[in-house]
C-alpha positions in Angstrom: -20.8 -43.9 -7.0 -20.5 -44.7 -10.7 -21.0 -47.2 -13.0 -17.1 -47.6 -13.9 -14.1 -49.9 -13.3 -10.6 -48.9 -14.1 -7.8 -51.3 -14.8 -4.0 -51.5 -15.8 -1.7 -53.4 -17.2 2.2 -54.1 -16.6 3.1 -51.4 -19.2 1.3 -48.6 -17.3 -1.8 -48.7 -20.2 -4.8 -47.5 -18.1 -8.7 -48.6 -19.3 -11.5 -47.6 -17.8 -14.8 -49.8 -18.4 -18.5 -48.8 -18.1 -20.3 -51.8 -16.4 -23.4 -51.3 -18.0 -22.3 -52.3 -21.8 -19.0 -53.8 -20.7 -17.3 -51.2 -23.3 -13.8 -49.9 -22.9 -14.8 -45.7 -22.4 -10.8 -44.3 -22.0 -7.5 -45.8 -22.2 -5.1 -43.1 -21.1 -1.1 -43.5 -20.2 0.0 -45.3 -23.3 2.3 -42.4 -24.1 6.1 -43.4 -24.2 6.9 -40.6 -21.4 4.6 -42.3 -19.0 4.9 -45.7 -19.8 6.1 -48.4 -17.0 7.5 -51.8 -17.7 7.0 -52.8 -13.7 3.9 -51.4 -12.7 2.7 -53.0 -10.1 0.2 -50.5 -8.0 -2.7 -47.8 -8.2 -4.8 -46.6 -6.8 -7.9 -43.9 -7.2 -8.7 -41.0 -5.6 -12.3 -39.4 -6.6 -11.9 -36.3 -3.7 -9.1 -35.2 -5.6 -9.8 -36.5 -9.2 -7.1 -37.9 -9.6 -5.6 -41.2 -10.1 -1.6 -42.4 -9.1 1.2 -45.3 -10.4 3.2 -46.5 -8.7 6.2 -49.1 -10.3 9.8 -47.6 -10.8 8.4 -44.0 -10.2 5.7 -42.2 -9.4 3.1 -40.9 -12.2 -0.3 -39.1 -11.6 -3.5 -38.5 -13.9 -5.8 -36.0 -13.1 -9.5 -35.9 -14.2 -10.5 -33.4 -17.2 -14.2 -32.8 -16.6 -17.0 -32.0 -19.0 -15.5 -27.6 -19.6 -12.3 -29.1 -20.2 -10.2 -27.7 -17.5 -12.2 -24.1 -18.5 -13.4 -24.1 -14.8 -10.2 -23.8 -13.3 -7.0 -20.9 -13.4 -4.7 -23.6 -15.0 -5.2 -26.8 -15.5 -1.8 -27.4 -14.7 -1.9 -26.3 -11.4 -0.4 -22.6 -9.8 2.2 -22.3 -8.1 1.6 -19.1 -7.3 -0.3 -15.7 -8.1 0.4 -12.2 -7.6 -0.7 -8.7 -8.3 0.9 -6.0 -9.6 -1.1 -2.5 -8.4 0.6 -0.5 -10.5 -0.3 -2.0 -13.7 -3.8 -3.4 -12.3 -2.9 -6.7 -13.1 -2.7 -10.5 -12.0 0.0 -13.0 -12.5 -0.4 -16.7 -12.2 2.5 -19.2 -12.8 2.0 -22.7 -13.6 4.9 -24.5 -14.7 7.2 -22.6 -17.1 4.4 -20.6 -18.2 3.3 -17.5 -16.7 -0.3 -15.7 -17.6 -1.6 -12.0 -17.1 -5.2 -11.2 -15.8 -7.2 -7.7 -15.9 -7.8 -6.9 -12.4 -10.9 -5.2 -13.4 -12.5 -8.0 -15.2 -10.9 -11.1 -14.1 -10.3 -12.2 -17.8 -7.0 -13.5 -19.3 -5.3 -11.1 -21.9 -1.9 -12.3 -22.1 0.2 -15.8 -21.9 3.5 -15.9 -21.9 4.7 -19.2 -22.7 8.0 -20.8 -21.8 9.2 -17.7 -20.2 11.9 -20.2 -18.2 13.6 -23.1 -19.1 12.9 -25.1 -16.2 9.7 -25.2 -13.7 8.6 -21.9 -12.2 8.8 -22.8 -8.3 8.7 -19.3 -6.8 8.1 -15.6 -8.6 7.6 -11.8 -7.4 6.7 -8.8 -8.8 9.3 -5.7 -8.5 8.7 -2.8 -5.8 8.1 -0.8 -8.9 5.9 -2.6 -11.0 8.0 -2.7 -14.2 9.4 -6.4 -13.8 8.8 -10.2 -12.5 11.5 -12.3 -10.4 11.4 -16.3 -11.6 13.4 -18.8 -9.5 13.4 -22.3 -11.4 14.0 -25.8 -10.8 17.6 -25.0 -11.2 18.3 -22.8 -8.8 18.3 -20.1 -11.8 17.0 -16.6 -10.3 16.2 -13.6 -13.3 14.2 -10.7 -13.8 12.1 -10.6 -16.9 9.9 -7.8 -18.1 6.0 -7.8 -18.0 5.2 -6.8 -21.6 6.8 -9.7 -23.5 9.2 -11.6 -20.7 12.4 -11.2 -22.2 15.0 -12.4 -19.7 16.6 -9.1 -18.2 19.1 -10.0 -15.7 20.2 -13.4 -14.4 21.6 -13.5 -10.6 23.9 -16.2 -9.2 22.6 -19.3 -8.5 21.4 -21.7 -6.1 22.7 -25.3 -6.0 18.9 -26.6 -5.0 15.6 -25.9 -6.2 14.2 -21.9 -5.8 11.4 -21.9 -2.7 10.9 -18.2 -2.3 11.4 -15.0 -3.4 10.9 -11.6 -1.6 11.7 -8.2 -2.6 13.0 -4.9 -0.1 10.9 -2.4 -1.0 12.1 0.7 -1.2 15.5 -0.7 -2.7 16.6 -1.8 -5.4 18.0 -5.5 -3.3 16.0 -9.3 -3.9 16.2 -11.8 -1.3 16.3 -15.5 -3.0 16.3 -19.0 -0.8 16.7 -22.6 -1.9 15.4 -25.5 -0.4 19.3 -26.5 0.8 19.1 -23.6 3.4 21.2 -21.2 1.4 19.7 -17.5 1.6 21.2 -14.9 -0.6 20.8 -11.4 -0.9 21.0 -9.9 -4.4 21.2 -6.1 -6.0 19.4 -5.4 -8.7 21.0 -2.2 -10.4 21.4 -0.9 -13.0 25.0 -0.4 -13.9 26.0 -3.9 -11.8 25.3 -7.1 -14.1 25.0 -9.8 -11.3 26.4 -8.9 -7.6 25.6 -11.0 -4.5 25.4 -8.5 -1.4 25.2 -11.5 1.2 24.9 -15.2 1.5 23.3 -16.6 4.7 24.1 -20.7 5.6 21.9 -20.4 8.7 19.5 -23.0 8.0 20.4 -26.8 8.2 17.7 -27.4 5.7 15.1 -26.2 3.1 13.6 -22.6 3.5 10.1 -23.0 3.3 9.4 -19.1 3.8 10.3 -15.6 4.4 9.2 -12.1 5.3 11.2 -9.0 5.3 10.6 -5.6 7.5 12.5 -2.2 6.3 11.1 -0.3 9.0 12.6 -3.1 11.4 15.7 -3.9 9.3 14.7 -7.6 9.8 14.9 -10.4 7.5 12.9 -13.6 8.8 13.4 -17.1 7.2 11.5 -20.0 8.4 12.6 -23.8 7.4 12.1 -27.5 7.6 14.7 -27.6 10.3 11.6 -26.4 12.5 14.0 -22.8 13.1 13.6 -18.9 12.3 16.0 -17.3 11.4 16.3 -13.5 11.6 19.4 -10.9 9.8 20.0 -7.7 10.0 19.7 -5.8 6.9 21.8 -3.2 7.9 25.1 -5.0 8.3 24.2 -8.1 6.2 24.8 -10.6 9.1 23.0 -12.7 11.8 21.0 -11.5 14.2 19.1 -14.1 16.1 17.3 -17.5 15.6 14.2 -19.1 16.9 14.4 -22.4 17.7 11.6 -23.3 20.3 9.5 -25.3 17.5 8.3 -28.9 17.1 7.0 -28.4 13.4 8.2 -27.0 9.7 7.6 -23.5 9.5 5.3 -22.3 6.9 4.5 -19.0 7.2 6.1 -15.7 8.7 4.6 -12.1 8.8 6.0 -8.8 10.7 3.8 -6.2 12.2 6.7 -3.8 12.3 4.7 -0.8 14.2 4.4 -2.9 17.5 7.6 -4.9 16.6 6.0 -8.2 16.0 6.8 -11.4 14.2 3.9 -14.3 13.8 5.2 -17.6 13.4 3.1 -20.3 11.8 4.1 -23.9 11.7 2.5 -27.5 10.3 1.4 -28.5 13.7 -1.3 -25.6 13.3 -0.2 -23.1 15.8 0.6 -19.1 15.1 3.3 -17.7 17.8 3.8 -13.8 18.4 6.9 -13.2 19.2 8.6 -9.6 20.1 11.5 -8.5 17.9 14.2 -6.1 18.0 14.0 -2.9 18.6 11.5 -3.4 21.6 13.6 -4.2 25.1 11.8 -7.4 24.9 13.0 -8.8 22.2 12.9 -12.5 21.0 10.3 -13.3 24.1 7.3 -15.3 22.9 4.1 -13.5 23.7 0.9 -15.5 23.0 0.1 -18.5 20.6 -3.1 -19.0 18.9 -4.7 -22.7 18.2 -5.3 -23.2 15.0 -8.9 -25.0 15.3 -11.6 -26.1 12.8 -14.8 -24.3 14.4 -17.5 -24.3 11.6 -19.2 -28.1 11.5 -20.1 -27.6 7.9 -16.7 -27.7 6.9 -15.2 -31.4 7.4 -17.4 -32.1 9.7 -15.0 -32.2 12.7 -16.2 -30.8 16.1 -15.3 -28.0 17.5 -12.2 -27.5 19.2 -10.7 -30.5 17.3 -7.2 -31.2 16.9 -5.6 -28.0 15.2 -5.1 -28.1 11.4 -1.7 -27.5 10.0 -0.9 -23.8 8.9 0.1 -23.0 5.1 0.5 -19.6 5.0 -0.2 -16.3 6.9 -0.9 -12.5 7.1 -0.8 -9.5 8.9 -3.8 -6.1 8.2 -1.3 -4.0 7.0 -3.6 -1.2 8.1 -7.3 -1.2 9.2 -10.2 0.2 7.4 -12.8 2.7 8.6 -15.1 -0.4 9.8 -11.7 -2.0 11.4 -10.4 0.9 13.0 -10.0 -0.5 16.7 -9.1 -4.2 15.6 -6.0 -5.7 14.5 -6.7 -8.3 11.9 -4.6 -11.1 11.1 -5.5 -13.9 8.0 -4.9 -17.5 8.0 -5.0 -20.2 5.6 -4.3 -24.1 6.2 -4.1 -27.2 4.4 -8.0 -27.6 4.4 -8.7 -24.8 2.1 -9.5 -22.8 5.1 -9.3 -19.0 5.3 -9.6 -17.4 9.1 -9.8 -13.9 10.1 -8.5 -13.2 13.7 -8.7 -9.8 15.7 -5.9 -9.4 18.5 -7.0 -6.1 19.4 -8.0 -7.4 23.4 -4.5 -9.4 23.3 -2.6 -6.3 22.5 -4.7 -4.4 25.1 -3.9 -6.9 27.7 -0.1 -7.0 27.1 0.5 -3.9 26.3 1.3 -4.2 22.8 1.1 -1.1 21.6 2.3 1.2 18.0 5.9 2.0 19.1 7.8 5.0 18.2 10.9 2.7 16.6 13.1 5.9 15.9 13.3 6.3 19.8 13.8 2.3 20.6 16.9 2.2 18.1 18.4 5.3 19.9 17.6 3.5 23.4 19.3 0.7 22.0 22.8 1.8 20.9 22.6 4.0 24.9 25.2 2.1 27.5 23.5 -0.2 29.5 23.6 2.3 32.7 22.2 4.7 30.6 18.8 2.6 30.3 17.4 2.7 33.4 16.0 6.2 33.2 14.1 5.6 30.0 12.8 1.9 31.1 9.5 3.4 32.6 8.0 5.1 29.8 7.9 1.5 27.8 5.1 -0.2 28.1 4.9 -2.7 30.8 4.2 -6.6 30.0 1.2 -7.6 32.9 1.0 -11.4 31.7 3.9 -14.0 31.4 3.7 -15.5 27.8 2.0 -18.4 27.6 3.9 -21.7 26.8 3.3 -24.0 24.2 1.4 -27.8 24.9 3.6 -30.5 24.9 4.3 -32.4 21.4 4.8 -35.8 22.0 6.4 -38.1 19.0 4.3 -40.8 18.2 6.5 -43.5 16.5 3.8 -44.7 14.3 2.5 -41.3 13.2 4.7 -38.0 10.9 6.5 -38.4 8.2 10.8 -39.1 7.9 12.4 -35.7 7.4 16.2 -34.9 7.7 15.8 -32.6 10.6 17.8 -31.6 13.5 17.0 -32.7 17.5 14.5 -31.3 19.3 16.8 -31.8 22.5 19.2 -29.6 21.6 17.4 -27.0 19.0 17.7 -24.6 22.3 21.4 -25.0 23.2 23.1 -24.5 19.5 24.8 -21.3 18.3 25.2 -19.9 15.1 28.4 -21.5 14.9 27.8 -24.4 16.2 25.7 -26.5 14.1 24.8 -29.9 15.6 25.3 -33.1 13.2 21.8 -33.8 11.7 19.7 -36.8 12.4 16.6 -37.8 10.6 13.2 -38.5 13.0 9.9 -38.4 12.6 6.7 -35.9 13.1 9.3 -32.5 11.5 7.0 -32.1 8.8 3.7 -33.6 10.5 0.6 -31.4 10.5 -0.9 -33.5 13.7 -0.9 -31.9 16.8 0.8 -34.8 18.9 -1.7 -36.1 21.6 -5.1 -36.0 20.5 -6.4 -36.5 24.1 -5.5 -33.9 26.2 -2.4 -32.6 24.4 -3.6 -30.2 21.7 -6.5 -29.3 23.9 -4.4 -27.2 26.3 -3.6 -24.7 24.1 -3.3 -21.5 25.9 -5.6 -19.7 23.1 -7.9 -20.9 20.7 -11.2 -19.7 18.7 -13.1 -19.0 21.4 -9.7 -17.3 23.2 -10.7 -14.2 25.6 -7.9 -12.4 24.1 -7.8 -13.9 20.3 -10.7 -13.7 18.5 -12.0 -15.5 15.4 -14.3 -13.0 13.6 -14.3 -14.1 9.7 -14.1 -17.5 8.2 -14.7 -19.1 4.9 -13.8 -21.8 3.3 -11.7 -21.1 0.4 -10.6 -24.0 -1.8 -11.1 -27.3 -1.8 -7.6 -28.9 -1.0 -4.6 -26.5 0.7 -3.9 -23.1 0.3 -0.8 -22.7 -1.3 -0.5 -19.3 -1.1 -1.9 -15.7 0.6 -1.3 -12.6 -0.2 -3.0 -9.1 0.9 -3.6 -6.2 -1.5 -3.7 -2.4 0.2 -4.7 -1.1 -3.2 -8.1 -2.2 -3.3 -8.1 -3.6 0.3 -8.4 -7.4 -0.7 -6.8 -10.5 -0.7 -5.7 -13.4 -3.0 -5.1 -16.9 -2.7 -4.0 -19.8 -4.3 -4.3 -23.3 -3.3 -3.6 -26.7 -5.2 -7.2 -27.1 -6.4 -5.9 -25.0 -9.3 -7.9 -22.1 -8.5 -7.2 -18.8 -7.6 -9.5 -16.4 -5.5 -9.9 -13.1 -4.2 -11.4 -12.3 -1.3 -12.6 -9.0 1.0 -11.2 -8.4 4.0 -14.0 -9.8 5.5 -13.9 -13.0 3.9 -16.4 -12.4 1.2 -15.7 -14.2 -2.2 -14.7 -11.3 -4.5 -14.5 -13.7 -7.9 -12.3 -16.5 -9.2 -9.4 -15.9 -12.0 -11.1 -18.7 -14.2 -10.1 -19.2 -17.8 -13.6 -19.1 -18.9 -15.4 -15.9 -17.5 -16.6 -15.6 -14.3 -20.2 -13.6 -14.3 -20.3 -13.2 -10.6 -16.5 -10.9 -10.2 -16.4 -8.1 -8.4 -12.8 -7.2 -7.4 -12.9 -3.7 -6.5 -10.5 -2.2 -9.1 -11.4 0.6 -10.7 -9.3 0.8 -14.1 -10.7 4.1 -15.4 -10.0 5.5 -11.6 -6.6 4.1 -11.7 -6.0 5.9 -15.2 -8.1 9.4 -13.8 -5.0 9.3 -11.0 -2.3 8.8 -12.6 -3.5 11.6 -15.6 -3.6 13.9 -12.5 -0.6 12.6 -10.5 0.9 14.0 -14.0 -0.8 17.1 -14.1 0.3 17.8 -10.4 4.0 17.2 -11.5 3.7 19.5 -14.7 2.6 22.5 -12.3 5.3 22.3 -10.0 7.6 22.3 -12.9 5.9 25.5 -13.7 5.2 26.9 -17.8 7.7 26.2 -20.5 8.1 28.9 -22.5 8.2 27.8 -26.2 11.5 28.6 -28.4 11.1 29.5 -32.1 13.0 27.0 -33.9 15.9 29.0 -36.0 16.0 28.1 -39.6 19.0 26.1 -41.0 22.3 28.0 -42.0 21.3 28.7 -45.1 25.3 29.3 -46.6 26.9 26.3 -47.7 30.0 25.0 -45.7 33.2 26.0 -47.4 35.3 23.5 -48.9 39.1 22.8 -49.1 39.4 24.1 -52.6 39.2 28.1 -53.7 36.8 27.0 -56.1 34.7 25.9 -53.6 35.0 29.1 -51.1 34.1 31.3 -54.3 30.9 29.0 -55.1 30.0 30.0 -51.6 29.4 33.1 -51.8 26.4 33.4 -53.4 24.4 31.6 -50.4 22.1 34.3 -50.2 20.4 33.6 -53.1 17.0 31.6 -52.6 16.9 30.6 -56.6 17.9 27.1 -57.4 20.5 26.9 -59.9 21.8 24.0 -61.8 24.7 22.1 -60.8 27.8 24.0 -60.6 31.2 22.7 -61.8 33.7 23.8 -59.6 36.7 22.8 -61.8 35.9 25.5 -64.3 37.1 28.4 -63.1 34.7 30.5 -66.1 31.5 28.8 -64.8 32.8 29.7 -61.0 33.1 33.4 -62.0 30.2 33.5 -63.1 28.2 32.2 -60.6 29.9 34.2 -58.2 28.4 37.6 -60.6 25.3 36.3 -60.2 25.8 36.4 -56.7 27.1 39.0 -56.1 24.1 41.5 -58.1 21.5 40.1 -55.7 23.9 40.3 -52.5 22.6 43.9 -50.9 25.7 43.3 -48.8 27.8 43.3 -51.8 30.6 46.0 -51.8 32.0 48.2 -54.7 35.4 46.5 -54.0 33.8 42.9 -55.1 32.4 44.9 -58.2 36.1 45.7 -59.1 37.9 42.7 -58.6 35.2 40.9 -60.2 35.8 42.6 -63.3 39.8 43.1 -63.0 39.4 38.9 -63.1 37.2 39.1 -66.1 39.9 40.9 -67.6 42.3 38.1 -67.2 39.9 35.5 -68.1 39.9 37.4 -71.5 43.9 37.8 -71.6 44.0 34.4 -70.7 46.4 35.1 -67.4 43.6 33.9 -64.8 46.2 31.7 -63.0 48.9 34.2 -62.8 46.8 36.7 -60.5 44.5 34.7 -58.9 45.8 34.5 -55.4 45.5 38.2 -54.2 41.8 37.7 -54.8 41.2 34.3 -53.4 43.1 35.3 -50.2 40.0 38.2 -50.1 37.7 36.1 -51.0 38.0 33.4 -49.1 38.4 35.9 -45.7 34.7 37.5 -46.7 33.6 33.8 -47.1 34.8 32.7 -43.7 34.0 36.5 -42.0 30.4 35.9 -43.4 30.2 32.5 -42.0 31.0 33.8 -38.4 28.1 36.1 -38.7 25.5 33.7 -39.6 26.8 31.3 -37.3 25.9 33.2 -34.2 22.2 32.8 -34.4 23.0 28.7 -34.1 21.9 27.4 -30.6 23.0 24.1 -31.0 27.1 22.5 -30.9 28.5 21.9 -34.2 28.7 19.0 -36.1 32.0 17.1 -36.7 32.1 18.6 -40.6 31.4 22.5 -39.2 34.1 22.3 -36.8 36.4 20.4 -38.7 35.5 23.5 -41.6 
């Protein structure tokens, strides 16, 4: 559609030419980092804007438009993006960068720039707020603070590459997984410096996601070895694992009040399942059909083969509006965001909120014991539906190191087959496009699942989803570099953009969120009660006696208010005399420090000061240290190092 030719060279030097003057407009990959000395293929791809090499390796251009990249989150691309409710704030990482956004404006304020030393490929934001997880390239996992991104902490390791993080909220524990299958389970205290809790070799290949329940004590991992893994949290060990899949998991949500777990894979099907502590645990319960439905996007028909699933979520809790649905949000690799409402499914079957205190006490009871509390669960009417058949096309899917189908179902924990590479693991196609993927038990026009919102979200896949409960809203990230936030009816809420986007609304409320927390405060400060207000007591106003008699005697005219010159101790004539002056404004003063006062001036004029001086530096130095006592009992506070050693 344009007027343009572009053309390369052996070296990997790119041109491109505009037709109409025969002028060379760009030349672009000359740099020694991407330079080839056997390139021998390219190719364009105007959707995407984006052109890719091929020789040796592998190298891709993307298009900078006319705002530079300024219409876009990063022109770098996300890899993910949070948001942090305590602080009102949204995180975006790209790279080994990692940028702050005002939730109430949708403007940047802050970039923090080389925060790691490898790529950012997974991140998470703390349970309370205060600090951001980073798992690199590496396998490096560390906690950095959010006001600058100083590194905190550093965990142990992974071998492979960091796909996700999660948090346990409520503790202070941080799940990490790498894509070689290895699941870890690390504490992030105070007083430990770097403690692994568990380590979980489950999976015979990459994670690709995970979800964590503390009401349920469940930890769910989902991989590339098409299996779902579940621990318990409680004793750190294996629990149970899913195998009845065809495709890569890639995404994994609990709804821990009916004891839930939704299961999406690549082949674009979501499966309930039941989980422990519900007597039916680990029976599938209904699958929904990931369809395209709206013409306008695509253009496919509908009821079309299913699109593959990229990530998923449940309604942590309904609104006013929502009050008798249960909502559940998809995204998939079209861009595609998808409301469904199981509210007539869990009618149906019986799913129902379940008191989970009572189902953990029926299931530690004897097995004889059961019987008399089986009636009052609720019954399951319908037999779960079963999943349509997945052929394997040899043509079709892409090579992944997987495991066999054949015997996914038959293999223990223990017992790990030996692995086998086939195709169609990571393939988003449904299998047979003729009658296959049309049996579906449940699709968008399903009786008991219903699709009530969709929109189309970003132009390429949706990388990321998450759901905010603080405002009600969601956010999600996909690889057309954008990040959006979205109502929970689907209604485009604004775009983190790095020039300013004049049609945000996300509903955060920053001088609200201030207002509540100034009275959160308040509320705390009245339960303490009033604090009655000490007079501060005025320094010891005598001076700290010394070693020397000279020194005790210069001490006792402390009283005194009047700032004198500098008083050298070593003269005993200049001592005595001071101490006189003391003693006529001491009103404590006694007649007996009169007369020894002048019995010493006496000797000072007979010259025999020395001779006699003890009696009266024994006395004196007993009034200095009696005095002391006294004033030292209006003190409140512990004594320094030089009182107590005085």
């Amino acid at each position: 559609g344009t007027p343009q030719i572009l053309s390369a060279d052996i070296k990997g030097t790119f041109r491109l030419w505009d037709m109409r003057n025969f002028c060379c407009v760009q030349s672009f990959g000359s740099g020694i980092e991407t330079q080839y000395s056997d390139l021998n293929t390219f190719c364009a791809m105007p959707m995407h804007r984006r052109v890719a090499a091929g020789g040796s390796s592998i190298a891709l251009y993307d298009y900078m438009d006319e705002w530079g990249g300024d219409n876009v989150t990063d022109i770098g691309g996300v890899t993910d993006a949070l948001y942090n409710p305590h602080a009102g704030e949204f995180y975006t990482v790209s790279k080994r960068t990692v940028k702050a956004w005002s939730a109430s404006s949708g403007t940047l304020f802050k970039v923090l720039r080389n925060i790691a030393t490898h790529e950012i490929t997974a991140a998470c934001v703390a349970d309370n707020g205060r600090k951001l997880y980073l798992g690199d390239s590496r396998g490096r996992v560390a906690a950095h603070g959010l006001s600058n991104g100083s590194r905190i902490k550093e965990f142990e390791a992974h071998r492979a590459d960091i796909s996700c993080l999660a948090v346990w909220k409520g503790t202070s524990n941080l799940f990490s997984a790498s894509w070689d299958g290895v699941v870890k389970v690390h504490t992030d205290e105070n007083q430990v410096r770097q403690q692994t809790k568990a380590e979980f070799h489950d999976h015979r290949d990459g994670v690709t996601c995970m979800a964590a329940s503390p009401e349920l004590l469940l930890l769910a991992t989902g991989g590339t070895d098409t299996r779902v893994c579940l621990h318990d949290l409680k004793t750190l060990k294996w629990e149970h694992t899913l195998s009845q899949f065809q495709h890569v998991i890639s995404g994994l949500d609990f709804l821990s009040s009916r004891c839930l777990l939704a299961v999406g894979d690549q082949g674009g099907f979501v499966s309930l399942w039941r989980v422990r502590p519900h007597p039916s645990k680990w029976e599938r319960v209904h699958v929904i059909r990931n369809s395209q439905t709206l013409r306008s996007f695509g253009g496919l028909p509908e009821g079309g083969p299913p699109i593959a699933l990229s990530a998923l979520r449940f309604a942590p809790a309904p609104t006013e509006e929502q009050s008798s649905r249960l909502l559940m949000y998809t995204a998939d690799a079209k861009g595609s965001l998808r409301c469904w409402d199981m509210a007539k499914l869990c009618k149906r079957r019986g799913i129902v909120e379940c008191n989970l205190r009572e189902l953990f006490e029926h299931a530690l009871l004897p097995m004889n014991s059961r019987s008399a509390l089986q009636p009052a669960l609720p019954p399951i009417t319908a037999p779960a539906p079963q999943l349509p058949p997945q052929p394997q096309d040899a043509d079709q899917g892409a090579f992944l190191t997987t495991v066999p189908l054949d015997t996914a179902d038959t293999e223990s924990a223990g017992n790990a087959p030996p692995m086998s590479t086939v195709r169609s693991a990571a393939s988003a196609r449904t299998g047979n496009r003729d009658g296959g993927a049309a049996a579906s038990p449940a699709g968008a026009t399903s009786a008991d699942v219903q699709l009530v919102y969709e929109a189309q979200g970003h132009n390429e896949a949706v990388v990321k989803l998450h759901l905010t409960e603080e405002p009600a809203a969601l956010l999600s990230c996909g690889q057309d570099r954008r990040v959006c936030t979205w109502s929970r009816n689907l209604d485009r809420l604004g775009e983190l953009l790095q020039t300013e986007d004049h049609v945000y609304t996300f509903p955060y409320d920053s001088k609200a969120a201030q207002d509540l927390k100034l009275s959160e405060a308040s509320e705390l400060l009245q339960r303490i009660g009033p604090i009655s207000p000490k007079n501060k007591l005025p320094a010891l106003a005598l001076a700290l006696p010394a070693k020397g008699s000279m020194d005790l005697l210069a001490t006792l005219d402390g009283g005194s208010r009047r700032r004198r010159r500098a008083l050298n101790r070593n003269d005993p004539e200049e001592v005595w005399q001071a101490v006189a002056e003391g003693l006529l404004v001491d009103p404590s003063a006694e007649e007996e420090d009169f007369e020894e006062l002048v019995e010493h001036i006496h000797r000072l004029g007979s010259g025999s000061v020395h001779e006699a001086q003890a009696p009266a530096t024994e006395r004196l130095d007993r009034d200095a240290c009696f005095r002391n006592a006294e004033r030292m009992q209006q003190r409140t506070k512990a004594l320094t190092a030089e009182e107590a050693a005085a």
